[in-house]
C-alpha positions, 0 to 999 in steps of 0.5 A: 534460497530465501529472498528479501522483499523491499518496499520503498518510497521518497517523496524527492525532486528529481529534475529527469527521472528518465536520466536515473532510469537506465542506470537504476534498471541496469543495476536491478537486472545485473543483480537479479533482482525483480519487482517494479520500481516508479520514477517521477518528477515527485520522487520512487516508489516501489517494490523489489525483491533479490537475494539479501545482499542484491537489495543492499546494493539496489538501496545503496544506489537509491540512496545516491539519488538526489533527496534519497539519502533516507527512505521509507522502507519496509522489509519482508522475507519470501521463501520464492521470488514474488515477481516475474521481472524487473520494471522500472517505469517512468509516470507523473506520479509515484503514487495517483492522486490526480490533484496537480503538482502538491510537492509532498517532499516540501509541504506535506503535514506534520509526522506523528510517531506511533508512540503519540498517534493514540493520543493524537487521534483520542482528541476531540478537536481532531479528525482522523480519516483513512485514506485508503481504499473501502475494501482495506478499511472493510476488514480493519481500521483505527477506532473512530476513523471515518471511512471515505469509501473510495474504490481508489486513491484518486477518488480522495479529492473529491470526496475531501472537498464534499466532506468539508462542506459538512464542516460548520463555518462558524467554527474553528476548523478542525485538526485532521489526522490521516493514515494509510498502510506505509505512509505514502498516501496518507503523506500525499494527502496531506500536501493536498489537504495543506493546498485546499487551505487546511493548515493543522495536518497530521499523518502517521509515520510509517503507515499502519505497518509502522504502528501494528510492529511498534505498538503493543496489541494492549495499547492498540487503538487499530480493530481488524487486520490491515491489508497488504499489497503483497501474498500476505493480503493481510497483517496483525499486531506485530505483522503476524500472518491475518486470517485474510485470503486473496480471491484470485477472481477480483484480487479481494481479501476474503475472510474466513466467513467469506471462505465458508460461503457457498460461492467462494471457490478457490482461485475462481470467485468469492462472495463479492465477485461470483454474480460477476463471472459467467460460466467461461471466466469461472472455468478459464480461473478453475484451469489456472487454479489447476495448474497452480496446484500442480506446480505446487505440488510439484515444487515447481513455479507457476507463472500465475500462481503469484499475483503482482501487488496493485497499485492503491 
């Protein structure tokens, strides 16, 4: 049996998230449906996986929802379930930035098509920045895309306030572009960007993922794969599988190279974490690695075989 694999999000008002909860996570269960669903003041996001038929329903409640008639969706198939259950969990923020109350859904920047981000970003009044993470932009990025090297979203603002102080005052100021791996961070970034008084904002629709499946690989102004919060770790034009692994040690993508090197141990550690393990962590990851290949072996499921997606 094969499974659908729905990630989701829509920056919305909800008035009590808690009222939508109950129902939302009756529904999943009912129809066995597994994965983790974020409810906010500001909106969903998350990512569910079921048998076909049991996402439609899911997503046709969804868009029930005030302000969900439309949702930014991305789809995969997965030959076994990805999750272990269902959660649907109340916060103050659908994706953390930390930045106060922005409301992405009313003042986000302006959407661009992929079909226009090439000549959008090629322009020299513009600034384009990834807003994701230093250890996705390390194995790919746009060309000429500044790098803010945050070890989280969270770190975006204080890193945005510095980096504008580079910017000359006698000057007009600049366009900024920005990007992420669906669309949910760089359109929360933008909402931020536009409260610090930046005025010209732009963000790609559909993240990355949108532009590497619309946009031809010799039209492509992307270098690298693109990182993915799912089994896949990453992606390439036209989401073809990449050449990335995940360590099971730190949860990192590994490259080939990385894979070579003589610190790199399946399931146990890779170059970036192996000075981090001591003897007892190593053999305790080397014990689950075990018990993962057996199951494999024995086409059975493993409960730590498959790793939850991790917030940005």
């Amino acid at each position: 049996m094969s499974f659908r694999v729905a990630a989701l999000y829509r920056f919305t008002t909800f008035a009590d998230p808690l009222t939508l909860m109950r129902p939302l996570s009756k529904l999943c269960c009912g129809l066995g449906v597994k994965g983790t669903l974020l409810l906010a003041r500001e909106g969903i996001n998350g990512t569910i996986a079921g048998r076909p038929e049991a996402i439609d329903q899911v997503l046709d409640h969804i868009r029930t929802l005030p302000g969900c008639e439309t949702l930014e969706l991305k789809f995969a198939d997965a030959e076994a379930m990805p999750f272990h259950r269902m959660k649907v969990r109340i916060k103050r923020e659908i994706v953390t930035l930390g930045a106060g109350d922005l409301d992405p859904a009313n003042n986000a920047g302006t959407y661009v098509e992929p079909a226009d981000w090439n000549a959008l970003i090629a322009r020299d009044d513009v600034v384009v920045i990834d807003t994701r993470n230093a250890y996705e932009a390390a194995i790919g990025t746009f060309a000429g895309a500044i790098d803010p090297q945050t070890a989280s979203f969270s770190a975006f603002p204080a890193w945005f306030r510095s980096f504008r102080q580079t910017w000359d005052p006698a000057a007009p100021p600049p366009k900024v572009a920005m990007f992420c791996t669906g669309g949910i961070r760089c359109e929360k970034s933008t909402a931020f960007l536009k409260s610090e008084g930046v005025e010209e904002v732009f963000h790609l629709k559909g993240g990355i993922l949108n532009y590497l499946e619309t946009t031809p690989a010799e039209q492509s102004l992307w270098h690298g794969e693109c990182f993915v919060f799912d089994e896949r770790v990453a992606v390439g034009h036209g989401l073809a599988p990449g050449t990335h692994a995940l360590c099971r040690g730190c949860r990192m993508p590994v490259s080939p190279g990385d894979r070579a090197s003589e610190h790199y141990v399946e399931g146990v550690s890779c170059p970036a974490c192996h000075d981090a393990r001591d003897d007892e962590a190593r053999a305790r990851y080397a014990e689950r690695q075990k018990q993962a290949s057996r199951a494999r072996e024995l086409g059975i499921a493993h409960v730590g075989a498959v790793m939850p997606p991790r917030e940005p």
